[in-house]
C-alpha positions as CSV (number, residue, x, y, z in Angstrom):
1,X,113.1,209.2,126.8
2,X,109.9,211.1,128.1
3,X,109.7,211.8,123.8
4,X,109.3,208.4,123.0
5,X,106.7,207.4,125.9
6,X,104.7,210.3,124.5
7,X,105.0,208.9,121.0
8,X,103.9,205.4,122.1
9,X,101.3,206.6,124.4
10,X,99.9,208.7,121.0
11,X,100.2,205.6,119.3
12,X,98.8,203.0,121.7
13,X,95.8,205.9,122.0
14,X,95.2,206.3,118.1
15,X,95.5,202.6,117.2
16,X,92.7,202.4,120.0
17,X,90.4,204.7,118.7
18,X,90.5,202.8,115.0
19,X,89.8,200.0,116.5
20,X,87.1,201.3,118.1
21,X,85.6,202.9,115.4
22,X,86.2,199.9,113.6
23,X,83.9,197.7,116.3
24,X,81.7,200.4,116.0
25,X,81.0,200.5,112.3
26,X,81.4,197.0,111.0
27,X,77.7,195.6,112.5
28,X,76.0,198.9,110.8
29,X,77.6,198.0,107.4
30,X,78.1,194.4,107.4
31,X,75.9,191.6,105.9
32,X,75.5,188.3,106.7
33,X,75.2,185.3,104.0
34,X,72.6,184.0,106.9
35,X,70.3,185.4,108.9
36,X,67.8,184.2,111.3
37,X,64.6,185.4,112.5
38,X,62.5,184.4,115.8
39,X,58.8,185.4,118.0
40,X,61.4,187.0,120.8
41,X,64.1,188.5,118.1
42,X,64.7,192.2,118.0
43,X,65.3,193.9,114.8
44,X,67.7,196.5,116.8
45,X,70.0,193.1,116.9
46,X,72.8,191.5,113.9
47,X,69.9,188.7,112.9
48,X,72.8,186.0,114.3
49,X,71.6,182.9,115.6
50,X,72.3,184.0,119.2
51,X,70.6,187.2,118.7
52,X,67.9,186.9,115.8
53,X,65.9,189.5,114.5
54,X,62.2,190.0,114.8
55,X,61.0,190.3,111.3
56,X,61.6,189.7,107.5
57,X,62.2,193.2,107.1
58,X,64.2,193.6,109.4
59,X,66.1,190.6,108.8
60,X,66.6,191.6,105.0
61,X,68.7,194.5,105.6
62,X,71.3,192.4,107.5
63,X,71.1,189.9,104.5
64,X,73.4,190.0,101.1
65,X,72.2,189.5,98.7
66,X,72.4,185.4,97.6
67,X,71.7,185.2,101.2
68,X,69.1,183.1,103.2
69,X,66.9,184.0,106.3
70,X,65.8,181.4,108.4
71,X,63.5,180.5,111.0
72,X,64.5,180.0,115.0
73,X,60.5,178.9,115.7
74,X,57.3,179.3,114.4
75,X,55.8,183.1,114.7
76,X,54.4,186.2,113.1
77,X,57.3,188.0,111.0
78,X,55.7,190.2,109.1
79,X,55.2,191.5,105.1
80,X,58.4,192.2,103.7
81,X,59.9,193.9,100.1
82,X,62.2,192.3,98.1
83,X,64.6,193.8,96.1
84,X,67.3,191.2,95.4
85,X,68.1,187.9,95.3
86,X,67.1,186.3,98.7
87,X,66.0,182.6,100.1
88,X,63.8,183.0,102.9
89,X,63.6,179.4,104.4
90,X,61.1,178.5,107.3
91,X,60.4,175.0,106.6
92,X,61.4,173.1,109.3
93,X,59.1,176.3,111.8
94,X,56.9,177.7,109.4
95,X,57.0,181.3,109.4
96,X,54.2,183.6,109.2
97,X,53.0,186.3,107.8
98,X,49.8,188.4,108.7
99,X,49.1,191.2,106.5
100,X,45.9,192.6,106.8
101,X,45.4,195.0,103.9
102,X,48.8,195.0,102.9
103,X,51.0,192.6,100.7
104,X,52.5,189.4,102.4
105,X,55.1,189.8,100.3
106,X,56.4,191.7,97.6
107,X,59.2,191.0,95.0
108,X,60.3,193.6,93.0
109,X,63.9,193.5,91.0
110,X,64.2,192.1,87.5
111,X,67.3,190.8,88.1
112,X,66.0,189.0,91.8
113,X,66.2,185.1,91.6
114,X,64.0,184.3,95.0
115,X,62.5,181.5,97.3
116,X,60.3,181.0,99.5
117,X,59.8,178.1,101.8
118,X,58.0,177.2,104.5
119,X,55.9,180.2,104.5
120,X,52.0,180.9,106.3
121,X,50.7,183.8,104.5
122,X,47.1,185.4,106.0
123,X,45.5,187.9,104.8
124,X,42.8,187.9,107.6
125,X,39.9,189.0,105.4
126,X,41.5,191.9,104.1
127,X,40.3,193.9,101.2
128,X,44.1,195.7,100.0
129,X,46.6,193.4,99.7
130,X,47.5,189.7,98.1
131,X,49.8,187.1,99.3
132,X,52.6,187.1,97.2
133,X,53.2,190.1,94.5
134,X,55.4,189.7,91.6
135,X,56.2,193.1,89.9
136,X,59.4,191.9,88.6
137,X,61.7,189.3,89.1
138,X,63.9,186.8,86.9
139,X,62.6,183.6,89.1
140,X,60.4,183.0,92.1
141,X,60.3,180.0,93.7
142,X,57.8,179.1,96.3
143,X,57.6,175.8,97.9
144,X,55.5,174.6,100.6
145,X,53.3,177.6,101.4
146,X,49.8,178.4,102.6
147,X,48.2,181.3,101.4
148,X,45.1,181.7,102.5
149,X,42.2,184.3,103.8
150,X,42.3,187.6,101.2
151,X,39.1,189.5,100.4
152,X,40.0,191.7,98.0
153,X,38.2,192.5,94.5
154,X,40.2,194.1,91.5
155,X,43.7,194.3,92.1
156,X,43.5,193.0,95.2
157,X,42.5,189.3,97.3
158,X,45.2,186.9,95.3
159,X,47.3,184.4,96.4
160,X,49.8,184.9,93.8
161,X,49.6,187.9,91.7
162,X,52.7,187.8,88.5
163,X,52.5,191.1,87.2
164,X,55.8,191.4,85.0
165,X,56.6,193.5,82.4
166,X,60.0,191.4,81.3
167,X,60.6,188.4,79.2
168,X,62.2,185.1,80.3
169,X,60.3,185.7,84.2
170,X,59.8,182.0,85.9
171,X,57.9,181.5,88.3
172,X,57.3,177.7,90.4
173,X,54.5,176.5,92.9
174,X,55.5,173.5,94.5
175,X,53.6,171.8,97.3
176,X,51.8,174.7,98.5
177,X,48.0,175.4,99.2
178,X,45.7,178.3,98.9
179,X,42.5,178.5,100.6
180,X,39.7,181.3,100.0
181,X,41.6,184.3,98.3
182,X,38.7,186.1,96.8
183,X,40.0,187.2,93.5
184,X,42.4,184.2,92.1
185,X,44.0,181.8,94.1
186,X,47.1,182.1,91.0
187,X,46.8,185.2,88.3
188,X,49.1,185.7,85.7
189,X,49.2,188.4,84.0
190,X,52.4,190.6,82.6
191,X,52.4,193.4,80.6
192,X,55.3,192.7,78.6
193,X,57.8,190.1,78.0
194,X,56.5,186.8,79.2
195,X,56.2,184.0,82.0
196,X,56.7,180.6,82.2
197,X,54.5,179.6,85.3
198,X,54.8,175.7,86.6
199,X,52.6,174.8,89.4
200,X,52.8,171.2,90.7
201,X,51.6,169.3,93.6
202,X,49.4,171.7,95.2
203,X,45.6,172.4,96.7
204,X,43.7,175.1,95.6
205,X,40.2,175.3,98.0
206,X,37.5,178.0,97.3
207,X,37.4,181.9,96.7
208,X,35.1,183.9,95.4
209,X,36.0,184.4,91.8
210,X,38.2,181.8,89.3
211,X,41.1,180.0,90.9
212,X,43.9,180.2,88.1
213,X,43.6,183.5,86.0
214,X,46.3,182.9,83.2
215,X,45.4,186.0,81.1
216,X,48.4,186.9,77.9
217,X,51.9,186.3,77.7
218,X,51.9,183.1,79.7
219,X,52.8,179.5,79.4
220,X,51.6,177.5,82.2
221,X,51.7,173.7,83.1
222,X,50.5,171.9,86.2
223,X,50.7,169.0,87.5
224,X,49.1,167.0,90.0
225,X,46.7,170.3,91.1
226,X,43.9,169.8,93.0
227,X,41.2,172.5,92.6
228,X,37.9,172.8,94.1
229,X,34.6,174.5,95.1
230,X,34.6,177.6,93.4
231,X,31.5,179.0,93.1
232,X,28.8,179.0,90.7
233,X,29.6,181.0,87.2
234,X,33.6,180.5,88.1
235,X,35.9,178.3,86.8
236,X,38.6,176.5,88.2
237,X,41.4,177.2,85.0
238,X,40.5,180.4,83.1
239,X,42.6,180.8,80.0
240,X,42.6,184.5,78.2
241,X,44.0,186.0,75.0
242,X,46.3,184.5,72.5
243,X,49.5,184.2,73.9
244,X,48.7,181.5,76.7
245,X,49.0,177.9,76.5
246,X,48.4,176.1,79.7
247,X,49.4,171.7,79.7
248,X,47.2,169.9,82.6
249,X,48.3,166.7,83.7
250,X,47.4,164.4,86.2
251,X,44.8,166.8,87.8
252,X,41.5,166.6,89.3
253,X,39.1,170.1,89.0
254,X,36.0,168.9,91.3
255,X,32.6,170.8,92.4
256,X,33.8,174.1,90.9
257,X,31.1,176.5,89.0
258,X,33.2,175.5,85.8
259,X,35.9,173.2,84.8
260,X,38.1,175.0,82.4
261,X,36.9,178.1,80.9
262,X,39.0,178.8,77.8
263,X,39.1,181.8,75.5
264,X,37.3,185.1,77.2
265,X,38.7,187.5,74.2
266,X,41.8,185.7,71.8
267,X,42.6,182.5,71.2
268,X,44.1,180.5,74.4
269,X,45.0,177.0,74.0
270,X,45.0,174.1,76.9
271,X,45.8,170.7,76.5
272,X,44.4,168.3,79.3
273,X,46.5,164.5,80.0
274,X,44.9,162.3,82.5
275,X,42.3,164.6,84.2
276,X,39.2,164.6,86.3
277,X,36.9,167.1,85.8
278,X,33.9,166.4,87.8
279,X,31.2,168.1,89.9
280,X,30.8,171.3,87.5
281,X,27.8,173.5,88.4
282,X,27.7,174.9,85.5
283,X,30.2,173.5,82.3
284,X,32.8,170.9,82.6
285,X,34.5,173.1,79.7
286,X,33.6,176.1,78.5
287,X,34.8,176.5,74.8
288,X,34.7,180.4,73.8
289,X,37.4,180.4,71.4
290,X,40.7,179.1,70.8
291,X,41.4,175.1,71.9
292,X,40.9,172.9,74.2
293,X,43.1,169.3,73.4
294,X,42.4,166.5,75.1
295,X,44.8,163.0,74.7
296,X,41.9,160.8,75.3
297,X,42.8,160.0,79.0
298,X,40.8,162.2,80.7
299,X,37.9,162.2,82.7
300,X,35.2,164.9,81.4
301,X,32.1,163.6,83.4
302,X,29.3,164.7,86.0
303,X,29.1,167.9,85.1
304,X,25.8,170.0,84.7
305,X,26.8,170.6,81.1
306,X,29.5,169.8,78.9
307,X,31.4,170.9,75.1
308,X,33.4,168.5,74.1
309,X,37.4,168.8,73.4
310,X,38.4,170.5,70.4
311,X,39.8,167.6,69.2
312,X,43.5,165.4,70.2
313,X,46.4,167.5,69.6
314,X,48.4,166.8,66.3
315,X,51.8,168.2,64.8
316,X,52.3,170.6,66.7
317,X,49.6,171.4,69.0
């Protein structure tokens, strides 16, 4: 008898400790399909929506990947990597970031399909970092963003930088604004492959240099894009190189130093469909090389200077 309570009491006492250990390991190694994020989170906790996490970073850990992070409230949560597929969703409480000389936030996985919603990016003035970086990525999504306030010259001071090296990358703007990024508000510009870039719906105010840079390997269209007040000698659409083709639809470019400034080195083509461009301090368009189509329902007037269209597009322009 007393040989079977010892054999139970082992038992009971073993089974115990597994399930201890089990308690004890599963929040280390577990993600979550959701996570959530809030200004009095704690990264230390599981991200739940009792106990929410403090930043994006921290949040991201605790997230699989297909996973989403939302927002509890509207607060600073910090730059963050990406290296997987993610949906980071703030727009009911718009979350913020503030990176000052560092990237808002950086995608970087070739396979990674990503979105962002919801999202206040700030650079505060600072001269190292950009909003949103794309070194690789299958799609990014970003939908009703501000990015707004970075300095930078060079490689630095965009709103969106695409800086791929893989074919078949896609990348959409929806409903989102950008105000005074110093060095592009949008630049595309991969090393390989290609991207297919759609902006639609959105406000592009300022900066220091050319708003959207499309420079090789890129097929843009937008769509209802407001861009304006650039300053003098910039343009609001540069198009460079060969391999890019932007369409421009139901857009208005006002009071920027140029309108559309097509063909710095190759052969860029851009093909304009019921829009203003007014206000130019310098050239309405700016015809280097390559073409500039217009289908006769535009609005090429009240500018300083002006070269007319290359002509309406035919076949298969």
């Amino acid at each position: 008898m007393r040989l079977i309570r010892t054999f139970v009491v082992s038992l009971l006492a073993a089974f115990s400790f597994v399930v201890a250990m089990g308690v004890v390991a599963t929040p280390a190694s577990a993600q979550a399909t959701r996570t959530w994020v809030s200004g009095v989170g704690d990264d230390a906790n599981p991200c739940s929506r009792t106990a929410p996490c403090k930043t994006f970073a921290g949040a991201i850990s605790k997230t699989a990947t297909n996973g989403e992070i939302n927002c509890l409230d509207s607060a600073g949560f910090g730059g963050v990597t990406i290296t997987k597929s993610i949906t980071i969703d703030c727009h009911t409480e718009h979350g913020g970031i503030l990176s000052l000389n560092v990237n808002g936030v950086l995608v970087n996985s070739s396979t990674a399909k990503v979105t962002l919603r919801g999202l206040v990016i700030n650079g505060a003035g600072g001269t190292t970092g950009n909003g949103i970086r794309i070194l690789a990525a299958s799609q990014v999504n970003i939908d009703d963003c501000i990015i707004e306030g970075f300095a930078g010259t060079t490689t630095n001071g965009r709103g969106v930088t695409i800086e791929t090296a893989t074919a078949g990358v896609r990348v959409t703007i929806q409903n989102s604004r950008f105000d005074n990024n110093n060095n592009f508000a949008i630049h595309s510009n991969p090393s390989a492959g290609g991207v297919t870039l759609d902006v639609t719906d959105s406000t592009i105010v300022g900066g220091g240099t050319t708003a959207v840079q499309l420079r090789q390997l890129t097929t843009a269209a937008l769509d209802n894009v407001t861009i304006v007040n650039t300053p003098a000698g910039t343009a609001a659409l540069t198009l460079e190189l060969t391999t890019v083709t932007a369409n421009v639809s139901n857009s208005l470019f006002a009071n920027n130093g140029i309108g559309i400034f097509n063909g710095n080195g190759g052969s860029p083509t851009a093909r304009l469909f019921n829009t203003v461009i007014t206000g130019s301090t310098s050239q309405g368009l700016q015809i280097n090389s390559g073409s500039v189509f217009s289908y006769g329902n535009n609005g090429i007037r009240g500018n300083a200077g002006n070269e007319a269209p290359t002509g309406a597009p035919t076949g298969t322009q």
